[in-house]
C-alpha positions as protocol buffer text, in pm:
chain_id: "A"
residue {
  index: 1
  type: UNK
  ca { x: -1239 y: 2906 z: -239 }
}
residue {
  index: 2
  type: UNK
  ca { x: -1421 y: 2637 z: -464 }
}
residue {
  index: 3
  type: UNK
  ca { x: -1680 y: 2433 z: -306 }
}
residue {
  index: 4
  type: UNK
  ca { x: -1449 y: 2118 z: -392 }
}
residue {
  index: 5
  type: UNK
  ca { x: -1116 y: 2280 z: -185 }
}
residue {
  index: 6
  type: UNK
  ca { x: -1334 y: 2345 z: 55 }
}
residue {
  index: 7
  type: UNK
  ca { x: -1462 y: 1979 z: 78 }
}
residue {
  index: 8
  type: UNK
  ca { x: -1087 y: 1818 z: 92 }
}
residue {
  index: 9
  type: UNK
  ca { x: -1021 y: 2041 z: 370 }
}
residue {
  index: 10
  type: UNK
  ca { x: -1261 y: 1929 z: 574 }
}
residue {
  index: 11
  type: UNK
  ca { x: -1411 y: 1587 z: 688 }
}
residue {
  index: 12
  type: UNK
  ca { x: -1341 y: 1298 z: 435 }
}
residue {
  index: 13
  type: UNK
  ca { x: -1097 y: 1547 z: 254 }
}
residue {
  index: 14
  type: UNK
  ca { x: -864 y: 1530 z: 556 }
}
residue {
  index: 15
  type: UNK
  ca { x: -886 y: 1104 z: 501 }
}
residue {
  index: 16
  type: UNK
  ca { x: -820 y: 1096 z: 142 }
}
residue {
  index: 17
  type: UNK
  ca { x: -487 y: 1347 z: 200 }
}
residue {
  index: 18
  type: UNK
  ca { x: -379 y: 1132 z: 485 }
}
residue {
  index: 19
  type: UNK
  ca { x: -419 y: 804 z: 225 }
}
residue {
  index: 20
  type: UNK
  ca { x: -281 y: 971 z: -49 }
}
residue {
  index: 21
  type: UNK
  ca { x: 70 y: 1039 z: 178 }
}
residue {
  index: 22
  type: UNK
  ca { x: 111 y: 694 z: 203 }
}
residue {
  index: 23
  type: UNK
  ca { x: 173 y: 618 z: -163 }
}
residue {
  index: 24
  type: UNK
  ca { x: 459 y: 761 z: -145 }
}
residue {
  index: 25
  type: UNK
  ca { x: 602 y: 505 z: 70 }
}
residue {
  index: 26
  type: UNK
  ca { x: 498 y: 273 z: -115 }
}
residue {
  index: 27
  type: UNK
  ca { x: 620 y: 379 z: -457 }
}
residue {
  index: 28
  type: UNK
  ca { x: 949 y: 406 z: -305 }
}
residue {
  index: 29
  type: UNK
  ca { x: 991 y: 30 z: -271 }
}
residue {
  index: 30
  type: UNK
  ca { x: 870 y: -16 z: -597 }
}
residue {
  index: 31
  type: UNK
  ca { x: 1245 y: -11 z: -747 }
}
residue {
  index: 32
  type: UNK
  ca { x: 1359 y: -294 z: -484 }
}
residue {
  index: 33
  type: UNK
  ca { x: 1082 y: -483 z: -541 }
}
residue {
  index: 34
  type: UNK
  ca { x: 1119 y: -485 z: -927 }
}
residue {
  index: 35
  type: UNK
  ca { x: 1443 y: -677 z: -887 }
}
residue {
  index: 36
  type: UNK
  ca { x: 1349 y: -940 z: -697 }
}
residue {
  index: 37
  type: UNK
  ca { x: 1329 y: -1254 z: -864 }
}
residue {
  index: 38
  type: UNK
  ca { x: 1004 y: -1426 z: -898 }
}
residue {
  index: 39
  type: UNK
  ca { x: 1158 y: -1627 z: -646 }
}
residue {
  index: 40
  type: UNK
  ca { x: 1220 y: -1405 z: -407 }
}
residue {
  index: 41
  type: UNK
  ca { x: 911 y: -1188 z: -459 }
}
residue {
  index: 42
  type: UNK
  ca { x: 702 y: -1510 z: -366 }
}
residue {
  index: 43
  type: UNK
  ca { x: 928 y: -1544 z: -97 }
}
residue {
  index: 44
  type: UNK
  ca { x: 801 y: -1246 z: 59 }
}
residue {
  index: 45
  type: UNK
  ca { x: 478 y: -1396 z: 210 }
}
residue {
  index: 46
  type: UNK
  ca { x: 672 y: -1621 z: 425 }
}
residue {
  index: 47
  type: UNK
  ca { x: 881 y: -1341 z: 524 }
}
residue {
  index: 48
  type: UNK
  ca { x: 556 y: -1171 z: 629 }
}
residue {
  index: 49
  type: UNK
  ca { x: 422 y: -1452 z: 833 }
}
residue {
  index: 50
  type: UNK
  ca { x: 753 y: -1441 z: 986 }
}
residue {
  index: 51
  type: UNK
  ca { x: 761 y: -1088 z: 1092 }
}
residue {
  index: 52
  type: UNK
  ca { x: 374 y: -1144 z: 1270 }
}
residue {
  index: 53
  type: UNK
  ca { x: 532 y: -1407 z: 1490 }
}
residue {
  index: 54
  type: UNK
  ca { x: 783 y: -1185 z: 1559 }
}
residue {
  index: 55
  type: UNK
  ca { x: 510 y: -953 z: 1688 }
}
residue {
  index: 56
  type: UNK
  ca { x: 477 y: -727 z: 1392 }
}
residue {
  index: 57
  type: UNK
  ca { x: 150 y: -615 z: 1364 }
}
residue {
  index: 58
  type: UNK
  ca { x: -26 y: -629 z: 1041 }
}
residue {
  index: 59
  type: UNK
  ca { x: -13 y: -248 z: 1015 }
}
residue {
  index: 60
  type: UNK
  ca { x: 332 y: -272 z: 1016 }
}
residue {
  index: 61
  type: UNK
  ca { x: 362 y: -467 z: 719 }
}
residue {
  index: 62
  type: UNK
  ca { x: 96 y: -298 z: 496 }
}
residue {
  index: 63
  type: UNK
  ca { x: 340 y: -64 z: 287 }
}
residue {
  index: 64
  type: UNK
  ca { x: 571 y: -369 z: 188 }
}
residue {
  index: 65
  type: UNK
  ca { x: 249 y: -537 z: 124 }
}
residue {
  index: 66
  type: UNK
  ca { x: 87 y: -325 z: -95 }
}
residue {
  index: 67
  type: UNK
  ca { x: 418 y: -303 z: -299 }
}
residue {
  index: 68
  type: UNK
  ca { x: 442 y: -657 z: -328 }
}
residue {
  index: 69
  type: UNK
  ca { x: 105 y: -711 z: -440 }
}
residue {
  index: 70
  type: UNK
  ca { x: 128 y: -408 z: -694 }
}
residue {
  index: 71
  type: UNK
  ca { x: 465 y: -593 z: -857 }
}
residue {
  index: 72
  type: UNK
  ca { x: 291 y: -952 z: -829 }
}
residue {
  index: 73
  type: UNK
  ca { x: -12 y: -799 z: -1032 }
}
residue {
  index: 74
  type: UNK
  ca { x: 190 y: -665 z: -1325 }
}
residue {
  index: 75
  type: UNK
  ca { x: 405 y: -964 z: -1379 }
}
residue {
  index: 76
  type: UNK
  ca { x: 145 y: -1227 z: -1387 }
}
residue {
  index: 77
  type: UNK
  ca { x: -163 y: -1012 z: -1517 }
}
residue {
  index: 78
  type: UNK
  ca { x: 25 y: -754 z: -1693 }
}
residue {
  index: 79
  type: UNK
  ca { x: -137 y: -484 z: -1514 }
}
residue {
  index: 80
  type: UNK
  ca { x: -44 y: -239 z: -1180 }
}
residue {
  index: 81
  type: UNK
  ca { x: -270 y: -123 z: -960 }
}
residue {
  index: 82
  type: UNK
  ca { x: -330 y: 289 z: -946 }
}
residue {
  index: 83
  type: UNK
  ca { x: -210 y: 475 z: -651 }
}
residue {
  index: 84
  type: UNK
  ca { x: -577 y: 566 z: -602 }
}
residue {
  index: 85
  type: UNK
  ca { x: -648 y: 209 z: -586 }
}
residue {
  index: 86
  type: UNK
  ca { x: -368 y: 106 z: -331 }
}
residue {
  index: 87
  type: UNK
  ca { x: -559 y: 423 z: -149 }
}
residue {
  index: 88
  type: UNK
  ca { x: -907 y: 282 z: -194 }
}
residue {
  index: 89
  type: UNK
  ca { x: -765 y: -79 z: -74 }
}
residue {
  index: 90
  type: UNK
  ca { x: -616 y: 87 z: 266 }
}
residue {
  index: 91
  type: UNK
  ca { x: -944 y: 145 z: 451 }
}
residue {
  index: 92
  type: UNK
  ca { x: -1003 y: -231 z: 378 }
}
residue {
  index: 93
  type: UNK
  ca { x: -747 y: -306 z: 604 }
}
residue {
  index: 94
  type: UNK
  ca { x: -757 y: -400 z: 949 }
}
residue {
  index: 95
  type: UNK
  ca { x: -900 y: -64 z: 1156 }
}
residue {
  index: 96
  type: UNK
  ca { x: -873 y: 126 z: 789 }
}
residue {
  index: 97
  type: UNK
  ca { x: -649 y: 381 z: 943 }
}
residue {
  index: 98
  type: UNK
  ca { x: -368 y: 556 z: 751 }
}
residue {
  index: 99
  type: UNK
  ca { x: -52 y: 572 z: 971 }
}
């Protein structure tokens, strides 16, 4: 075994696969969120706010979140974030904790 499998099975290895399982998710939406209007996609930060009052916590909404923000960037700068970016972004989050 290589000295770098070895490394991503142990300690910070273990994070980055738990980080990388959540792109998934969030490429999934990624269809959906494409065919919202620009309307609607702006929309969606209300409907955020709205689900925290509702109790939501903000871990709740990350997935949704990060799609959003990934479809915002390309239509107004023309450029979408890298699923190792959306995975770098995640530990900047609240306790930084993949679900």
């Amino acid at each position: 075994m290589s000295v770098f499998a070895r490394a991503l099975r142990a300690g910070e290895g273990k994070k980055v696969r738990r980080l990388a399982e959540l792109v998934p998710l969030i490429n999934e939406l990624e269809p959906a969120v494409e065919a919202l209007s620009d309307q609607d996609l702006a929309h969606r930060t209300v409907e955020f706010k709205e689900r925290v009052e509702r109790g939501e916590s903000l871990d709740d909404l990350l997935i949704d979140a990060f799609a959003t923000v990934r479809e915002a960037a390309w239509r107004i700068l023309g450029q979408r974030h890298f699923d190792v970016q959306l995975m770098g972004a995640w530990p900047c989050t609240s306790d930084g904790s993949p679900r």
